[in-house]
N, C-alpha and C positions, 0 to 999 in steps of 0.2 A: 930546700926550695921545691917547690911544686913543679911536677912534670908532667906534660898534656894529659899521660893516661890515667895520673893519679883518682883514683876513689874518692869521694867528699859525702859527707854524713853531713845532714840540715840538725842541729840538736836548738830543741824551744827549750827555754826554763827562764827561769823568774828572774827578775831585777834584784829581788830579792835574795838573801840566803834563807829564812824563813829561820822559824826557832826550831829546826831540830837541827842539831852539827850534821849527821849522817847524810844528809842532803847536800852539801858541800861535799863532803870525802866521797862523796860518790860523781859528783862533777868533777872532779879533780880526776878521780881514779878511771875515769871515761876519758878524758883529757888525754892523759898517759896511755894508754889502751890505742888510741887512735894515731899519737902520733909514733906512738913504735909498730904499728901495722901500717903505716906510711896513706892514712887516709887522713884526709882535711876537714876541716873543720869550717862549717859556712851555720852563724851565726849573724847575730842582731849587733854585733857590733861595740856594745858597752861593756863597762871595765866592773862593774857592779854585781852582787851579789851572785849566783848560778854563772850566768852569763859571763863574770869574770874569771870564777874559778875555771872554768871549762878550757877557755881560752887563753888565761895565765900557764896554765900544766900544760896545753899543746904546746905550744913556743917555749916554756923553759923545756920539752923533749924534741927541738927541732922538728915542729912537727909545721904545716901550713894551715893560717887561719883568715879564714875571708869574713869581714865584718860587711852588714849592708845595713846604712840605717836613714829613715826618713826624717825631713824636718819637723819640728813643733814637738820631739820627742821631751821628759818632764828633765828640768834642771840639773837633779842628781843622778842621772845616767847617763855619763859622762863617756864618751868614747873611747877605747884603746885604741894608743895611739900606734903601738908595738906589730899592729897585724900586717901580713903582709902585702894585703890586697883589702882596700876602702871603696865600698863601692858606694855611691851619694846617689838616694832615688829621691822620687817627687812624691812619694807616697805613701800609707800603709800599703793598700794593695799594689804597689807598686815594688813594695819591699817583700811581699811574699812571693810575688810569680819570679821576682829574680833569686830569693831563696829557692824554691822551686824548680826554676829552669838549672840551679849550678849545683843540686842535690842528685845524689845517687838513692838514697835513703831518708827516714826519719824518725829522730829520738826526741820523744817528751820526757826530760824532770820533771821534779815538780815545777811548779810555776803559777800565777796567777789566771785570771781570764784573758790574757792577751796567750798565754800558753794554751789555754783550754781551748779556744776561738782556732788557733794555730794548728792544734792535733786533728782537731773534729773535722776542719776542714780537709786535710789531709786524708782524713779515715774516709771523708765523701766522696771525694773523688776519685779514691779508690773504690770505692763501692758502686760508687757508675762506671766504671773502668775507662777513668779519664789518667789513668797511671799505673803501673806497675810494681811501684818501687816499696820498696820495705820500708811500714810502718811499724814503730815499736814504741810501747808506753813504760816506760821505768818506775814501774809501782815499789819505789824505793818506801822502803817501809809501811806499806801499803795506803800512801799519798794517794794513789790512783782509785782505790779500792772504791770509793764512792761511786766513781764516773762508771767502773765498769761493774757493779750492779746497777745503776741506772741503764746503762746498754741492754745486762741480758734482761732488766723491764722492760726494755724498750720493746726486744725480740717476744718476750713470752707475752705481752699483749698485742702483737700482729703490728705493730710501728716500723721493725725493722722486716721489710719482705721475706720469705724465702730464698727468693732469685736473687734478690738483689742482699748478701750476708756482708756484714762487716771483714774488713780484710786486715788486720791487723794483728799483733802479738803483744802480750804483757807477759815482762819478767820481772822477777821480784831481787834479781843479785845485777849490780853491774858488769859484774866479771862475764855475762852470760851474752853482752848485747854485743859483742862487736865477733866468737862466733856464730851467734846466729844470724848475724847480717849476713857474715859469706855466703854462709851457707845456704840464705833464698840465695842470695846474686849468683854464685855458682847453678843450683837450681831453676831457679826463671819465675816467672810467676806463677804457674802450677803448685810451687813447693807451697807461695803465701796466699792460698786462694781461700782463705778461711778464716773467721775470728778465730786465736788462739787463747783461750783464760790463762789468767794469772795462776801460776803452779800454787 
C-alpha cells in the first residue's frame, strides 16, 4: 500500500502492444523496477496493451498503481479493475493535469499519438519552466529515434531557442530509467536542465 511520501512515475504508452514483443518486456520489466523501488505507478488506467503490462507487473510486485481515465474512452480499453486507486475525470485535459499534479516524474513507451501528444507536452512545459520534474523518453529499440531527430531538426534550424533548450533524457535500456530518475530527484533540477540524446 501506498504511503504519503511514496515516489509515483506518470509512464504514457500505447493501448496497444505494437508488433515488436520487446516493447511489452520492457513494460513489464519497468513495471517490476518500480514496484521493488517502492514508486507508484500513475497511469491511464486500462488493462490493454503497454498500459496493461506496466500495471499488471506493478501489482503482481506489490507495488501501488493509480489509474485515471476519462469518459468517451474507445470500447476495447477496458479498465483494470485490480488498481488501487480509480480516479474518474470529466476530461482528456482533465485527465492529464491530474496525471500531472500526482506525478513525481515521466516515462514515455512507445505508444501512439495520444503518447506522443502526452511527452511533448510534458517536454514543453518543461521547457518554459512550468516544472521541474523528470522527463524520460524510452527509445526502446529506437521507437523514439524518429521524434528525437526531428527535435535536434527542430534545434539545428532555430525552432527550438537557445534559452529556451529542451529538458529531457532519452535512454535506450530500461534497466537505466528508474536510476536515473533518482538520481535528477536526488539532484534537483539543475542535474536535468538540458536535452540529454539517446546514447
Amino acid at each position: 500500500m501506498k504511503h504519503q511520501n511514496q515516489k509515483a512515475i506518470c509512464v504514457y504508452c500505447g493501448a496497444s502492444s505494437g508488433t515488436n514483443g520487446v516493447y511489452a518486456t520492457a513494460a513489464r520489466a519497468l513495471g517490476r523496477a518500480m514496484a521493488k523501488e517502492g514508486i507508484s505507478l500513475v497511469y491511464g488506467g486500462a488493462n490493454v496493451g503497454l498500459m496493461g503490462e506496466i500495471a499488471r507487473e506493478v501489482l503482481a510486485n506489490d507495488g501501488y498503481v493509480i489509474g485515471i481515465r476519462p469518459p468517451g474512452l474507445p470500447l476495447n480499453e477496458a479498465p483494470l479493475d485490480q488498481v488501487q486507486e480509480f480516479i474518474h475525470v470529466d476530461s482528456l485535459h482533465e485527465r492529464k493535469m491530474k496525471m500531472f499534479e500526482r506525478s513525481d516524474a515521466f516515462v514515455a513507451l512507445p505508444g501512439g499519438v495520444g503518447t506522443l501528444e502526452e511527452l511533448v507536452e510534458q517536454i514543453t512545459w518543461s521547457q518554459l519552466g512550468m516544472h521541474c520534474k523528470p522527463v524520460i523518453v524510452a527509445n526502446i529499440d529506437g521507437y523514439w529515434s524518429p521524434l528525437l531527430d526531428l527535435l535536434n531538426h527542430m534545434k539545428e534550424t532555430d525552432f527550438i531557442a537557445n534559452h529556451l533548450q529542451l529538458k529531457f533524457h532519452a535512454v535506450s535500456d530500461v534497466k537505466a530509467i528508474i536510476p536515473l530518475v533518482r538520481k535528477l530527484w536526488a539532484a534537483g533540477a539543475e542535474e536535468h536542465a538540458s536535452f540529454s540524446p539517446v546514447p
